[in-house]
C-alpha positions as CSV (number, residue, x, y, z in Angstrom):
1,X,-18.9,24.2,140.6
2,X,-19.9,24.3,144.9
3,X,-19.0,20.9,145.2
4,X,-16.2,20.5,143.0
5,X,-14.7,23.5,145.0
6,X,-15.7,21.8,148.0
7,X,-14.2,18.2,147.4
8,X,-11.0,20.3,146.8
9,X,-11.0,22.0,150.5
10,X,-12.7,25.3,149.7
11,X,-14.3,26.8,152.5
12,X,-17.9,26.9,152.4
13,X,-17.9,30.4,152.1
14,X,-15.7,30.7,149.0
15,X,-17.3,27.5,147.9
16,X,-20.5,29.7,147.2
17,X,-18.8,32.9,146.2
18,X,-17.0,30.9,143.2
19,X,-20.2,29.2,142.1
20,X,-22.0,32.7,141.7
21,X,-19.2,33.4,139.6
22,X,-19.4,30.8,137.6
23,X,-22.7,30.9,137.3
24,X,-22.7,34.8,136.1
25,X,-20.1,34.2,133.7
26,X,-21.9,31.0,132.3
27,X,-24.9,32.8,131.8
28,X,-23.2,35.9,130.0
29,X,-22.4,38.2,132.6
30,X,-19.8,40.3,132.8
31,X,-17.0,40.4,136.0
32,X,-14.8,42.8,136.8
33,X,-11.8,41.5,139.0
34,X,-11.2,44.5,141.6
35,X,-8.0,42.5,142.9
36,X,-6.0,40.9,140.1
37,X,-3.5,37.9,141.7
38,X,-1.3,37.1,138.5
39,X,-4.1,35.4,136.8
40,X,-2.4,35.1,133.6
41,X,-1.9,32.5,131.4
42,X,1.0,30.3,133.0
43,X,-1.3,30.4,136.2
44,X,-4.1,28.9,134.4
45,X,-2.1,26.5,132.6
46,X,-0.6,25.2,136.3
47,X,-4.0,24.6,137.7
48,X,-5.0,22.7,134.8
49,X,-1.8,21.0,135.3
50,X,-2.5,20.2,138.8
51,X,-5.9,19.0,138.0
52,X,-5.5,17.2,135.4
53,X,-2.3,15.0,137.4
54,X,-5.3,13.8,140.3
């Protein structure tokens, strides 16, 4: 997930902070998003979108 994140102009810094994430969710942990951004479902489907267009 760092390097994907990277090769797509993450900062370092985030870079790191997504692949925890990742990495707690893959291995059953739970997050709690303190700041939600509009992460629902059409956003989701546009980044898959946008990804899968590259």
């Amino acid at each position: 997930m760092h390097l994907l994140a990277v090769e797509n102009g993450w900062p370092q810094k985030h870079a790191k902070k997504l692949s925890d994430l990742a990495a707690k969710i893959g291995s059953g942990g739970r997050v709690q998003i303190k700041h939600p951004r509009g992460w629902g479902e059409p956003t989701v489907a546009r980044i898959i979108a946008e990804l899968q267009s590259k």
